[in-house]
C-alpha positions in Angstrom: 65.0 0.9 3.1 62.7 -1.9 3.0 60.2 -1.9 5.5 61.0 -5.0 8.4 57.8 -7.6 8.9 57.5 -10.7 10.8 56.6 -14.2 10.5 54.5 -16.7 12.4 57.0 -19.7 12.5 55.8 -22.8 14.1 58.4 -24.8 15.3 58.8 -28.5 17.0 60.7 -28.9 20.0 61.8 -31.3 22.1 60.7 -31.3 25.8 61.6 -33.0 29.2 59.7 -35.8 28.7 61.4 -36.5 25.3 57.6 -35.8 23.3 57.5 -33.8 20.9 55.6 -29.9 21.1 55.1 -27.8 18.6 54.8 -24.3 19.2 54.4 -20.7 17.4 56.9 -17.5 17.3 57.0 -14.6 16.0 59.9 -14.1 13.6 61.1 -10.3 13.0 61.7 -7.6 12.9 64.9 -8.6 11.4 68.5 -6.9 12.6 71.6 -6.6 11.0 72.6 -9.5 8.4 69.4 -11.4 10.0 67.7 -13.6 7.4 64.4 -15.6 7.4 64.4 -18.8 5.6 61.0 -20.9 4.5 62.2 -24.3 5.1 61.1 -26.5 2.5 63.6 -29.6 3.6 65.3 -30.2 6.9 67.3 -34.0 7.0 67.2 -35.6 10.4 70.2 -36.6 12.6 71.3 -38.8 15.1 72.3 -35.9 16.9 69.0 -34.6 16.9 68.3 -37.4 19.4 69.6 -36.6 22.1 68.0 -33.0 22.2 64.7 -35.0 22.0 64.5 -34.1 25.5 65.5 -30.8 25.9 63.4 -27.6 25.7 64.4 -26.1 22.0 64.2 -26.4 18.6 65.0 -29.2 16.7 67.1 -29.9 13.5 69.8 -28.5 12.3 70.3 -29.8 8.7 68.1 -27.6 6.8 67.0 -26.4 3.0 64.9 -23.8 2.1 64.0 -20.5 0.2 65.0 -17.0 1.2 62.0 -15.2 2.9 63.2 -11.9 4.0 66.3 -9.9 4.1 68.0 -7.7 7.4 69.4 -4.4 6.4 72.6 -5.5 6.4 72.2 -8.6 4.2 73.8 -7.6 0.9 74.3 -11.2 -0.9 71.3 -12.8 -1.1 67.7 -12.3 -2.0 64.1 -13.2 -1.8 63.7 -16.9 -3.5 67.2 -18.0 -3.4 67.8 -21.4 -2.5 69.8 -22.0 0.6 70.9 -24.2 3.2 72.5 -24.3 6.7 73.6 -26.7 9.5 75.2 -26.8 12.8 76.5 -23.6 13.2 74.7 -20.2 13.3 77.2 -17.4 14.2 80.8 -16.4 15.7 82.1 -13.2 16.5 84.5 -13.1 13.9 87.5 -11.4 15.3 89.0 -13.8 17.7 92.1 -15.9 16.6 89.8 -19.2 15.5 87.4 -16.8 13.3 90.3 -15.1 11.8 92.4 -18.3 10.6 89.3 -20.2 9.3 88.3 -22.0 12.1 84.9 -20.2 13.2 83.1 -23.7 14.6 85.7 -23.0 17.6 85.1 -19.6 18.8 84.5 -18.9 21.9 81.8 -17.4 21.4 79.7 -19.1 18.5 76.6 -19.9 18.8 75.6 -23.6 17.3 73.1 -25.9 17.4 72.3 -27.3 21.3 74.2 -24.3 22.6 72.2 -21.5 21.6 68.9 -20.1 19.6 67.3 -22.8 21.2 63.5 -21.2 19.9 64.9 -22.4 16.4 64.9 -25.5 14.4 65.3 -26.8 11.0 62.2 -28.9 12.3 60.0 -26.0 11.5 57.8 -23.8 8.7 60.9 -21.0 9.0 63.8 -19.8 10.6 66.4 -16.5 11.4 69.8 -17.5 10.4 72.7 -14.8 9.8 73.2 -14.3 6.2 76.8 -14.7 6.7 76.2 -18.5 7.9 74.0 -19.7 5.3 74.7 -21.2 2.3 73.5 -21.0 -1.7 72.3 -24.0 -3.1 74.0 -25.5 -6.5 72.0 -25.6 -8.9 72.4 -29.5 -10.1 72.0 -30.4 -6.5 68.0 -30.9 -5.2 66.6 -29.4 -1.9 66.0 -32.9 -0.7 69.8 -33.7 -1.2 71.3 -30.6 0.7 69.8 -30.8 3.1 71.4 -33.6 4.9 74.8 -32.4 3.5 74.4 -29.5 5.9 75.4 -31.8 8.4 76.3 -35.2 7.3 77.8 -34.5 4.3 79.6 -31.1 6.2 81.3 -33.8 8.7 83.0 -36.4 6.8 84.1 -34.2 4.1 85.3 -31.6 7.0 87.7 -34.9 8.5 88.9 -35.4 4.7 89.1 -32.3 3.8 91.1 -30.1 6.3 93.6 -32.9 8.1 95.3 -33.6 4.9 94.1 -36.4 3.6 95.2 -37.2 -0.5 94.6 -39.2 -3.5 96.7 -41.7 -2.7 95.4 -42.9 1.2 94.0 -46.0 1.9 90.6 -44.4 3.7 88.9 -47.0 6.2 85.2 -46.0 7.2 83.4 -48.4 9.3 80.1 -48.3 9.4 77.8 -48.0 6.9 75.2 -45.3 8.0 74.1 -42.3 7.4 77.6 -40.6 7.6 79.4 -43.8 6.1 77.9 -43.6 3.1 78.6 -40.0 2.5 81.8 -40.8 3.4 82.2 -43.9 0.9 81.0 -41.5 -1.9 83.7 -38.1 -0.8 86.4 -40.5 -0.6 86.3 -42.2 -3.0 85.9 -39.3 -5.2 88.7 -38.1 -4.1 90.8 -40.7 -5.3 91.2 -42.8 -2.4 90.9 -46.0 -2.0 88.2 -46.6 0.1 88.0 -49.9 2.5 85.0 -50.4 4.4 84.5 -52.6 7.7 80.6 -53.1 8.6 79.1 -55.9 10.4 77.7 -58.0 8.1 77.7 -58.5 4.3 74.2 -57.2 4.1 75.2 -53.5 2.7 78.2 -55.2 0.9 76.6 -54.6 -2.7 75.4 -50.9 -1.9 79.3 -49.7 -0.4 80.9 -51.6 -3.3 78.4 -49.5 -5.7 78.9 -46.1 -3.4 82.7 -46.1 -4.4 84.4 -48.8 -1.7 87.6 -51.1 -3.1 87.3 -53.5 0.0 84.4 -54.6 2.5 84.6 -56.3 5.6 82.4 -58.1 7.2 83.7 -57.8 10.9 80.9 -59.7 13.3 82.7 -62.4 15.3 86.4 -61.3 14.6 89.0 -60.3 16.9 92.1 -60.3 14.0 91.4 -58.5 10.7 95.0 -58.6 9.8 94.6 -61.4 7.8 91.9 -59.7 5.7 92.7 -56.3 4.7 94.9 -56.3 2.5 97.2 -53.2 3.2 97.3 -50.6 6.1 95.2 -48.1 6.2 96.3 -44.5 6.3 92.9 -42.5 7.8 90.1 -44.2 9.6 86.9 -42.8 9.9 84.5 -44.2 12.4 80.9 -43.3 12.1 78.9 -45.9 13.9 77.2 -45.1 16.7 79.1 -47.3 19.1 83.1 -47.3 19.7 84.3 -50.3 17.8 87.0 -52.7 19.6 90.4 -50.1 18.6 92.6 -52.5 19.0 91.5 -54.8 16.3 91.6 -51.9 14.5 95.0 -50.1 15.1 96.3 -53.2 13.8 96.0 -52.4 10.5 96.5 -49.2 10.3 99.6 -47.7 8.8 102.1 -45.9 10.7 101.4 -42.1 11.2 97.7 -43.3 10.3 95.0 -41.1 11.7 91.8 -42.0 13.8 88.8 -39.6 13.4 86.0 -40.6 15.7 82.8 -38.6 14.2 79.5 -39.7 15.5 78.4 -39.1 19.0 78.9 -41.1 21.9 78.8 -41.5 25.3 81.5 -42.4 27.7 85.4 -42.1 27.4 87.7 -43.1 24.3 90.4 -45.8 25.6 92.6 -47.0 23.6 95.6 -49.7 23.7 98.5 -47.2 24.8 101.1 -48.7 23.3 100.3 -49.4 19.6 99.8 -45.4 20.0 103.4 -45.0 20.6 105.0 -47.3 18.8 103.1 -46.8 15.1 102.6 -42.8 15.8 99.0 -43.0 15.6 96.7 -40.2 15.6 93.0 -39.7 17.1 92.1 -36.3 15.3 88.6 -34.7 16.6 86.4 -32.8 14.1 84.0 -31.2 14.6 81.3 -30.1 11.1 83.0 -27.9 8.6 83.6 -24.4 8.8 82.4 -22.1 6.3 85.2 -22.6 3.6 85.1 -25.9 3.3 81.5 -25.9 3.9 81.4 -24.5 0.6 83.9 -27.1 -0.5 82.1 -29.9 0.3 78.3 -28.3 -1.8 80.8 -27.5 -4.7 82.3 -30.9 -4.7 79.3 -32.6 -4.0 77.7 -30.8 -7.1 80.5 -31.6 -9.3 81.1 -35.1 -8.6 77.0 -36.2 -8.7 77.3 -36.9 -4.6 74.0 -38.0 -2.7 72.3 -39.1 -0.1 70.4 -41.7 0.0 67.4 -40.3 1.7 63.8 -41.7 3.1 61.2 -39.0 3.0 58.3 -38.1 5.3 56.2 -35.4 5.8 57.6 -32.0 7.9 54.2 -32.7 10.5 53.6 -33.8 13.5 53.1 -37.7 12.2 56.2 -37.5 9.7 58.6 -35.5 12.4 57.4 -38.7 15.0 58.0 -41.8 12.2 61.6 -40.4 11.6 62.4 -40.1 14.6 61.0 -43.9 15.4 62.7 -45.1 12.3 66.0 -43.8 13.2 66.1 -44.4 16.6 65.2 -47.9 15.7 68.3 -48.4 13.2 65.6 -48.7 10.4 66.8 -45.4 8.4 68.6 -46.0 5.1 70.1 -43.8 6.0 69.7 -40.4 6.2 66.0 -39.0 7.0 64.1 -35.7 5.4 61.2 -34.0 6.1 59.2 -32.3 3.2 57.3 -29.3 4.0 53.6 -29.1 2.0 53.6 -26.7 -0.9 
């Protein structure tokens, strides 16, 4: 057996005054399938904002080398590169766990509603070895890292509600989950139409994989624009867009998949529901299966953020954080530990 140490971790947290703290725990220890990573990458999300003021550990999108191994950890080994995201465990015998669908058990434990000592925003981390996730080789640190996350999302809404080759896929917004979702999309073989304010990231969707762009600032109508209906809308602005300008050009039987965050309830014209069989399909990040999916596709069909870098400190965790929450990020954050 090998003897069980433990690790100094520091970690940065948010607090109730929204600054951020860094503190120090003591790793280990480990217990059953318990691993400790070295995080060496850990993207930044918008979600990550709103636990800026909460007592616990921030980031969930994270990237990094295997430190230590529990007794029970059978798979993977000191030095492999790995990554992990929102959630950290389930029981693995309820109904959800059993059919594939472990990011709804009752009991799981994810990011916000439990291990709150532990962040991606940190030198290391205890995740379950059966939760994290081998790097591919052709895919850098700096790149998975937001895929734990971002990249786990969209492909997650593609990915397990059906969507084929031969959909028309609508994303608006063109952030740091459109553009992942520009790139799996169209990929797949869709054909990818995107709606954004302005023309301004027109060129850089068009070269991401998009067919059509929309510039939708000042309209109330887009029926005149889009060419046909659209089969599977993903929205991934931060904001709920106007949905009736929107259902209007959907197809019949489309499906709505509201994926970024937001505050407030989802209304929606009542009728156009009815009357063209629309959708609105919550989902949630990816569970395990097509977690893997997603890396594997990723790393076969050249996928990749587009990523600003700072440094995994104090100062760099801060001017992120600044430049996200001030809609400045193009478009997905990542914090580089030192060597």
């Amino acid at each position: 057996m090998v003897e069980q140490s433990s690790v100094e971790a520091t970690v940065f947290k948010g607090s109730k005054d929204g600054s951020l703290k860094e503190s120090k725990i003591r790793l280990g220890p480990l217990k059953g399938d318990q691993v400790i990573v070295k995080i060496t990458h850990s993207g930044l999300c918008g979600t990550d904002v709103h636990y800026c003021s909460v007592d616990q550990g921030l980031g969930h999108e994270g990237a990094g080398l295997v430190e230590e191994v529990g007794p029970d950890a059978h798979t993977l080994k000191k030095g492999d590169r790995v990554g992990f995201g929102y959630l950290h465990s389930s029981c693995g015998h309820c109904r959800q766990c059993f059919v594939g669908f472990e990011t709804f058990c009752p009991s799981r434990v994810m990011y916000g509603e439990g291990d709150f000592h532990l962040g991606s925003l940190a030198s290391h981390t205890v995740i379950r070895e059966a939760f994290l996730f081998q790097t591919p080789a052709s895919i850098p640190s700096e790149y998975a890292a937001p895929l734990q996350c971002g990249g786990a999302t969209v492909f997650n809404a593609l990915e397990t509600y059906g969507t084929r080759p031969t959909d028309r896929v609508g994303v608006i917004g063109v952030g740091g989950l459109g553009h992942l979702a520009i790139q799996f999309a169209s990929k797949m073989g869709c054909e990818v139409v995107v709606f954004s304010g302005t023309d301004s990231k027109k060129k850089e969707a068009m070269e991401l994989g998009a067919a059509e762009f929309h510039a939708t600032k000042g309209l109330s109508d887009l029926t005149q624009i889009v060419s046909k209906p659209i089969d599977c809308l993903l929205v991934t602005t931060s904001q709920q867009p106007h949905w009736g300008m929107y259902q209007s050009i959907l197809a019949p039987s489309a499906t709505i998949f509201p994926l970024s965050v937001s505050g407030g309830n989802l209304v929606m014209p009542y009728m156009n529901m009815i009357m063209r069989g629309l959708r609105v399909q919550g989902s949630l990040v990816a569970a395990r299966a097509v977690h893997l999916k997603m890396l594997d596709f990723a790393a076969r069909h050249g996928i990749r953020p587009i990523i600003e870098t700072f440094p995994l400190d104090r100062e760099g965790i801060e001017g992120a954080f600044a430049r996200l929450e001030g809609g400045k990020m193009r478009y997905r954050g990542v914090l580089v530990a030192k060597e």
